[in-house]
N, C-alpha and C positions, 0 to 999 in steps of 0.2 A: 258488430256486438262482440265483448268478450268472453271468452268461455272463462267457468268459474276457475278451471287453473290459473291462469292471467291473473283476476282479480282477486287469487288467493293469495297470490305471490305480492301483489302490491299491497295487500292488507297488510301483510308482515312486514313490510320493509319502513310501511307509514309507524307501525306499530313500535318495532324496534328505534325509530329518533325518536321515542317517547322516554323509553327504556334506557337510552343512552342518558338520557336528561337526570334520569330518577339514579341512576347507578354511580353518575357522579357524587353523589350525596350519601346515598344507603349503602350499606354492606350487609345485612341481612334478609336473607331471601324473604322471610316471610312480611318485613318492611317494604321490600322491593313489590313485592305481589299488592299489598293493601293500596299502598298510594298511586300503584295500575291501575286499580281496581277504583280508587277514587277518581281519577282521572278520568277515564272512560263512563263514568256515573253522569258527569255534566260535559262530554262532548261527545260528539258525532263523527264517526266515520263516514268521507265522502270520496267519491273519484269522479275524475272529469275526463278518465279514455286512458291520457297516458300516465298520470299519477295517483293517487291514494292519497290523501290529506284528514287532518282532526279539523273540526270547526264547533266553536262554543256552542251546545246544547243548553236548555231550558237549565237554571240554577237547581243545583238537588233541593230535596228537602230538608227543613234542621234535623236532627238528633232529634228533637223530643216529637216533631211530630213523626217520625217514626214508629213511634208506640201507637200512634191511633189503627184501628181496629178497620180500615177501610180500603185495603186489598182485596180486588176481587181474584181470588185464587183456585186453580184444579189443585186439590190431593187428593192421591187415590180413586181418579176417576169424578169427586166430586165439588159443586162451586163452593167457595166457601167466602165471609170475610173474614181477613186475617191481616195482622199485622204486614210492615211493609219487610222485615229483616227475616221471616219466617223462610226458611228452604232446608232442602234436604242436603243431610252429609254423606255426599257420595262418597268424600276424601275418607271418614272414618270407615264405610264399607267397603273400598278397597283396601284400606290397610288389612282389615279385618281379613280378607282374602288374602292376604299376601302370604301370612304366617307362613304356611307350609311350603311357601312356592321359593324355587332357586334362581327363576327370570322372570321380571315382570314387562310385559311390553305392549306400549298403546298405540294405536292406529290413527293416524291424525292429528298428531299429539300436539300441534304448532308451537309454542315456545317451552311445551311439556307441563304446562298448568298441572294437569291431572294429578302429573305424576309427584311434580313437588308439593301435591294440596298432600297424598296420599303419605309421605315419606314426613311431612308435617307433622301428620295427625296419629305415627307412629307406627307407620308399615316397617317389616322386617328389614334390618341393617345387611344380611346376608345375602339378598338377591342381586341379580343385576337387572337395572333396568334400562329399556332402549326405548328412546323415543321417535316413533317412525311417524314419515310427514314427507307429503311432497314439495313443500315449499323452503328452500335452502337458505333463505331470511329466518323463516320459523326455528329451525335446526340450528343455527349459529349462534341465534339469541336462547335457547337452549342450553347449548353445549357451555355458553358464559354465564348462565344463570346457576348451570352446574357446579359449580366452582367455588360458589358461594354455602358448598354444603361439600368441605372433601370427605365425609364419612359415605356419600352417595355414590355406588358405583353405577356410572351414569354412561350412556353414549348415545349415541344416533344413528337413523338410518334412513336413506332415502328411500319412499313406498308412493305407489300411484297406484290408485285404486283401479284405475284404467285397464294395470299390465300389474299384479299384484303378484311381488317377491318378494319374500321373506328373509330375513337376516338369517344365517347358518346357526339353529338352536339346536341344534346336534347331543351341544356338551350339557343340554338341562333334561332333568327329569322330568318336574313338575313346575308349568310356566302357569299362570294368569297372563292373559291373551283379553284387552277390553279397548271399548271405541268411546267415545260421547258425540254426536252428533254429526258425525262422520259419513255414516251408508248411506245417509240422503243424497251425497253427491251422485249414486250409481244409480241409475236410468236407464232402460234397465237394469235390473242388478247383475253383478258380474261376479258367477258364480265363480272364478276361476278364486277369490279368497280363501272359498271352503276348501276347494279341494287344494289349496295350500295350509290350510290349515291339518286340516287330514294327513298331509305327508309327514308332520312334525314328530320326530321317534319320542319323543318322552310324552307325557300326558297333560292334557289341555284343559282348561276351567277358562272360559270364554263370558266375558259380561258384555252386552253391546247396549249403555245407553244412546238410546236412539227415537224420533218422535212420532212411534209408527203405532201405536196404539188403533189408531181408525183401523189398520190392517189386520189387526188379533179381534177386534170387537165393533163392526160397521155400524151397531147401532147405540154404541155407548154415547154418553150425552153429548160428549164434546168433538169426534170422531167423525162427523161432517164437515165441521168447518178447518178441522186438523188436514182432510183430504183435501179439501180447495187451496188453501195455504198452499200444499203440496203441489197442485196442479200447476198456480200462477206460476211458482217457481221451475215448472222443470223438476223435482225432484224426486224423488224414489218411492215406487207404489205397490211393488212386488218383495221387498228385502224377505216379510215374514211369509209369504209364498216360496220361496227358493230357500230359504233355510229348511223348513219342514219339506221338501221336496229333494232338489238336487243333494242338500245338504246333509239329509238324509240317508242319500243313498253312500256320499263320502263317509258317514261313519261320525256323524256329528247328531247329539240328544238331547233337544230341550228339555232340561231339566226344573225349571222352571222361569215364568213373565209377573212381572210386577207391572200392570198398567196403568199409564198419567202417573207418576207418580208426584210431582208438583210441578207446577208451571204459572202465568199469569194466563187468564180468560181470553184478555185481548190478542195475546200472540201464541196460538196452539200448538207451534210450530216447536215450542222450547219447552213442552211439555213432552217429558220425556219417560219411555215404557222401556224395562230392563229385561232383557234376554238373556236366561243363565244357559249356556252351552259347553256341553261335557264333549270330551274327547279321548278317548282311555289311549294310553300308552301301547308303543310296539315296540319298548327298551328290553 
């Protein structure tokens, strides 16, 4: 069987002859993103051991039924019906963090989504941002997606949550430090991030969307089957234990959690709870 590094690396690699395909045609990043994005709406990601391949998926929906009122949705913890286009802007909540900040850098970043959603929706021109990621498909497809925005000071960096190393941010005062669904891979968790993050001399504002709400509140509605999810997969059951512990003791504050804050009913899993983590400066 293969470990999720393996088949993160062939994820990207099926991902990017997609991206090749689309790049031929588009020259605007946020063009380049939508028609990923449609693409991936009606196909499937599959693997058979030694490759990673797309295979046609159920046809999407039209546009207009999109408007019908027949999603069943978590927000904020609770079920809802809701339209099918309804989600949260994470992209305009990180810009919104960015202002102040002179490095921006996310953890898991695979072709840097996050960061292009957040630079989109009008995060600061003056930071730089790195997108760290252990799969070097992700990073590549990245670095040329980069390109497509030269006002973006953009780069990369190879990071394994396994053996977790930091890119030298020496030269920033104040960074935004954020994950999206990232810390699940760590089984136990590996507190060795915190106390890299700790080391960092200038001061730290840490977001980690992640789907761990069951872990902050065991008996919130959705928070049972959020842990089983968890289980089948192998993935991460202690993150919000070691943060408030180890993490702790490193010199790291939750400042505040936002839990479930949207996701679908049927996969708990992409219901995601935000972790706001302070880390004051030793500049």
């Amino acid at each position: 069987m293969q470990d999720w590094a393996t088949r993160y690396d062939l994820f990207w690699t099926a991902r990017t002859k997609v991206f090749d395909e689309i790049l031929a045609e588009e020259h605007s990043l946020a063009r380049v993103q939508a028609r990923f994005d449609d693409y991936e709406r009606h196909h499937q990601m599959k693997s058979d051991g030694a490759t990673s391949f797309y295979v046609e998926g159920p046809p999407p929906p039209d546009a207009i039924s999109t408007l019908e009122i027949n999603d069943q949705l978590i927000v904020a913890g609770t079920s809802i019906r809701a339209p099918a286009l309804l989600d949260f802007r994470r992209d305009r909540l990180l810009a919104r963090m960015s202002k102040e900040m002179d490095c921006v850098i996310e953890l898991g970043a695979g072709y840097g989504r996050q960061i292009f959603d957040m630079w989109l929706a009008g995060a600061t021109k003056t930071a730089r941002y790195i997108a760290c990621d252990y799969s070097r498909s992700g990073l590549a497809l990245a670095a040329r997606l980069a390109r497509l925005e030269p006002e973006l000071q953009f780069e990369t960096a190879a990071f394994d949550l396994r053996d977790p190393v930091l890119p030298n941010l020496d030269a920033y005062g104040n960074i935004l430090l954020f994950s999206a669904a990232t810390m699940i891979y760590s089984q136990p968790f590996n507190t060795d991030i915190f106390k890299a993050i700790a080391a960092i001399k200038g001061s730290v504002t840490c977001i980690f969307f992640e789907p761990f709400g069951f872990q902050v509140n065991a008996s919130a509605p959705h928070s049972k089957a959020q842990q089983l999810q968890m289980l089948a997969n192998g993935w991460n059951l202690d993150f919000y234990e070691k943060l408030t512990g180890k993490g702790a003791e490193y010199g790291l504050e939750v400042i505040a959690i936002a839990q479930d804050l949207i996701g679908a009913v049927e996969s708990p899993v992409q219901v995601l709870t935000a972790f706001v983590v302070s880390k004051p400066g030793q500049m």
